[in-house]
C-alpha positions in Angstrom: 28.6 78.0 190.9 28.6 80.2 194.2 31.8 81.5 195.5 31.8 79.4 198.2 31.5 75.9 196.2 33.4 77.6 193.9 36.2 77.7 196.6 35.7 74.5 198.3 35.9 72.6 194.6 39.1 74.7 193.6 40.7 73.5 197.1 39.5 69.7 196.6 41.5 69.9 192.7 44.8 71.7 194.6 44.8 69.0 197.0 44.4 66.0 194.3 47.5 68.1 192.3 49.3 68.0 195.5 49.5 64.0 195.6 50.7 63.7 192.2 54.0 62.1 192.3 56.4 61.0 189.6 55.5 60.8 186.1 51.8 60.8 187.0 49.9 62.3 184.8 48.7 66.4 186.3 47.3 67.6 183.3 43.9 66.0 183.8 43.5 67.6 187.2 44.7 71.2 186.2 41.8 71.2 183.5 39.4 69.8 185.9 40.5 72.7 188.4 40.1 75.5 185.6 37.1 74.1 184.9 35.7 74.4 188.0 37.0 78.3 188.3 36.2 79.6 184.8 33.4 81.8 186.3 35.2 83.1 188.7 38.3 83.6 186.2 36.1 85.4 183.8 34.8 87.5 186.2 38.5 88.4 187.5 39.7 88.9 183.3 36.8 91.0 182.7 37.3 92.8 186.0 40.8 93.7 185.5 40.1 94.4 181.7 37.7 96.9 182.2 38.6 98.6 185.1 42.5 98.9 184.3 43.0 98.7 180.8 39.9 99.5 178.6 42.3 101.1 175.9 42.8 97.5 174.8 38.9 96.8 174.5 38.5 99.2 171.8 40.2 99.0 168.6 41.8 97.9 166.2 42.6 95.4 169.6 38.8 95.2 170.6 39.9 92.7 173.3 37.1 90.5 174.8 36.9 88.8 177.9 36.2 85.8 176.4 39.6 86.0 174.8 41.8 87.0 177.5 40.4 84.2 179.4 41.4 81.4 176.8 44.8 82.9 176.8 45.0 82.9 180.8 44.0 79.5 180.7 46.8 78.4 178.4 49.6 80.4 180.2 48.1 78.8 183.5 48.0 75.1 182.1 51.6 75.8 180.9 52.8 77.4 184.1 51.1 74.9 186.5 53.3 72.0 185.4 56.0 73.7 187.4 54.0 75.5 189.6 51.5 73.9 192.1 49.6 76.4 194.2 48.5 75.0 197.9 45.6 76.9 198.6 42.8 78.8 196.3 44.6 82.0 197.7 47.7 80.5 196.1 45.9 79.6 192.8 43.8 82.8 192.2 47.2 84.9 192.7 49.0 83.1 190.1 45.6 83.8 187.7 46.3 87.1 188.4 49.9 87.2 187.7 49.2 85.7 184.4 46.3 87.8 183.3 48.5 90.9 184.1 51.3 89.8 182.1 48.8 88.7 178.7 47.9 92.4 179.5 51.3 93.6 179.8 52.6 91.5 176.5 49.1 93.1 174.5 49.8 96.7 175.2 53.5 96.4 174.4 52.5 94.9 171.2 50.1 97.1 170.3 51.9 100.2 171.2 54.8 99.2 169.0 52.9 98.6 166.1 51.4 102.1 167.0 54.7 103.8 167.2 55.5 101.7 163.5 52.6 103.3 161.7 53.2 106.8 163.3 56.7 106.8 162.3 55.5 105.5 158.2 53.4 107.6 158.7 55.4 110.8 159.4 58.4 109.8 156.8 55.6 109.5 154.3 54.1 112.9 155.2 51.0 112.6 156.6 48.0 114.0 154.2 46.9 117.6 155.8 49.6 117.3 158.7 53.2 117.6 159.4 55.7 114.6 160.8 55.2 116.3 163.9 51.7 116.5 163.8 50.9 113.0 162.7 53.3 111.5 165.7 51.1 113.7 167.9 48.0 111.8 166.9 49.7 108.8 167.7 48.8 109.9 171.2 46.4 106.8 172.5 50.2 105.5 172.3 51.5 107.9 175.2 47.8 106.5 176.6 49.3 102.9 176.6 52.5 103.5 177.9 50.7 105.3 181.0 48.4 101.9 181.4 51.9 99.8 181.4 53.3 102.2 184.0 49.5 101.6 186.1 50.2 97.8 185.5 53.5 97.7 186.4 53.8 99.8 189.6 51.1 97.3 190.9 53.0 94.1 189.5 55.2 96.0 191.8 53.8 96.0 194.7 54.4 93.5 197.6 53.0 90.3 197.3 50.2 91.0 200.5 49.1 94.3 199.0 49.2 92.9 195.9 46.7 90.3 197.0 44.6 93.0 198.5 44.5 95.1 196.1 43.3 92.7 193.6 40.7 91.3 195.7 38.9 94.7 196.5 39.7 97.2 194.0 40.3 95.0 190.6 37.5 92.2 191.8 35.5 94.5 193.9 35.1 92.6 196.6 34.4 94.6 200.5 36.8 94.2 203.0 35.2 91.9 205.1 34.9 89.4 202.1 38.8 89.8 200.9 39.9 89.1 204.8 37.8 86.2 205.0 39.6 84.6 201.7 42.8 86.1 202.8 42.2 84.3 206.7 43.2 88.1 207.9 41.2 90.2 209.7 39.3 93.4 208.3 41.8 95.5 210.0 44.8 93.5 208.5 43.1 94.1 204.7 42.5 97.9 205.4 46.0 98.6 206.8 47.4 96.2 203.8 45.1 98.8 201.3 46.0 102.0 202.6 49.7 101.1 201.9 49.8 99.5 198.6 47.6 102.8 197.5 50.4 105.3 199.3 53.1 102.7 197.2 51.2 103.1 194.3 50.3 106.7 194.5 54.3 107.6 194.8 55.2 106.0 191.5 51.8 106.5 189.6 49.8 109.4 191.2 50.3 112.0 188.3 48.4 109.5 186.1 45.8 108.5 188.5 45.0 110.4 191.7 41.8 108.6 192.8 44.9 106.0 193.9 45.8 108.1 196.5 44.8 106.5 199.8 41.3 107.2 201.4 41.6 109.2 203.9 39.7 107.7 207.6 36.3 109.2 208.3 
């Protein structure tokens, strides 16, 4: 399905949600609605994935795609019984949310189990090392906690740059295309880029510099 029917069938679902009064049954719709988006959600799990967290898609995680997807959808059909996005802006934002948080919830788990066997590890005296040794080849640990500080500063941001930010360097979209989802001009989505990477570069540019903003030609 083509981003643009994509879009228009997304809308048609949101607006069906939106008349649901009462005790009426939503559940029905909200699967249709994910449904209708799963390409485009796959391509915004695998997107983010890849791009900001690949740690996790090697193991002992070896985090698929696939996988982080099923879990987004579950957190979605869970949070949308409370929630009820208006517009596919709306709806795609609060994918995001939820696919950074799965993220969030995975590296924190896997980085304390890390820290669990480093520390058993080093009581037990690591074979051919010292304690010291064997916590410092725990170090895809210190590799994690730098992804959750990545993930976090842009959970961080404000909501508009988050949007942008999302849109063209998670999903890879051009400008033009993220201001014609956003209903902002191309102007309005480089201005909102250049500050979300300044934000971003103050609280993570040690870790990763290419966030610092372009500069114009």
């Amino acid at each position: 399905m083509n981003d643009t029917r994509t879009t228009v069938v997304v809308q048609r679902f949101l607006d069906e949600l939106a008349g649901v009064k009462g005790d009426a049954p939503a559940e029905p719709i909200v699967r249709a609605l994910l449904a209708s988006a799963v390409d485009r959600l796959h391509l915004l799990c695998t997107a983010l994935l890849f791009r900001s967290y690949p740690r996790l898609t090697r193991p002992p995680l070896n985090l698929q795609a696939d996988e982080l997807l099923s879990s987004v959808v579950e957190r979605l059909l869970k949070a949308m019984r409370e929630v009820r996005p208006q517009t596919v802006r709306q709806f795609f934002a609060l994918a995001n949310q939820h696919m950074r948080w799965e993220l969030n919830d995975l590296a924190r788990r896997l980085d304390k189990e890390a820290r669990l066997v480093a520390l058993r590890e080093s009581l037990a005296g690591a074979p051919g090392g010292t304690p010291d040794r064997a916590l410092d080849e725990g170090g895809a640990s210190e590799v994690g906690v730098n992804a959750l500080r990545i993930l976090e500063a842009i959970e961080g941001l404000p909501e508009e740059e988050r949007e942008v930010f999302d849109l063209v360097r998670i999903q890879g979209m051009s400008q033009p295309e993220a201001a014609g989802i956003l209903g902002v001009s191309s102007k309005t989505v480089q201005r909102r880029l250049v500050r979300c990477l300044t934000l971003l570069a103050g609280k993570v540019g040690d870790l990763r510099p290419e966030l610092a903003p372009d500069t114009p030609a």
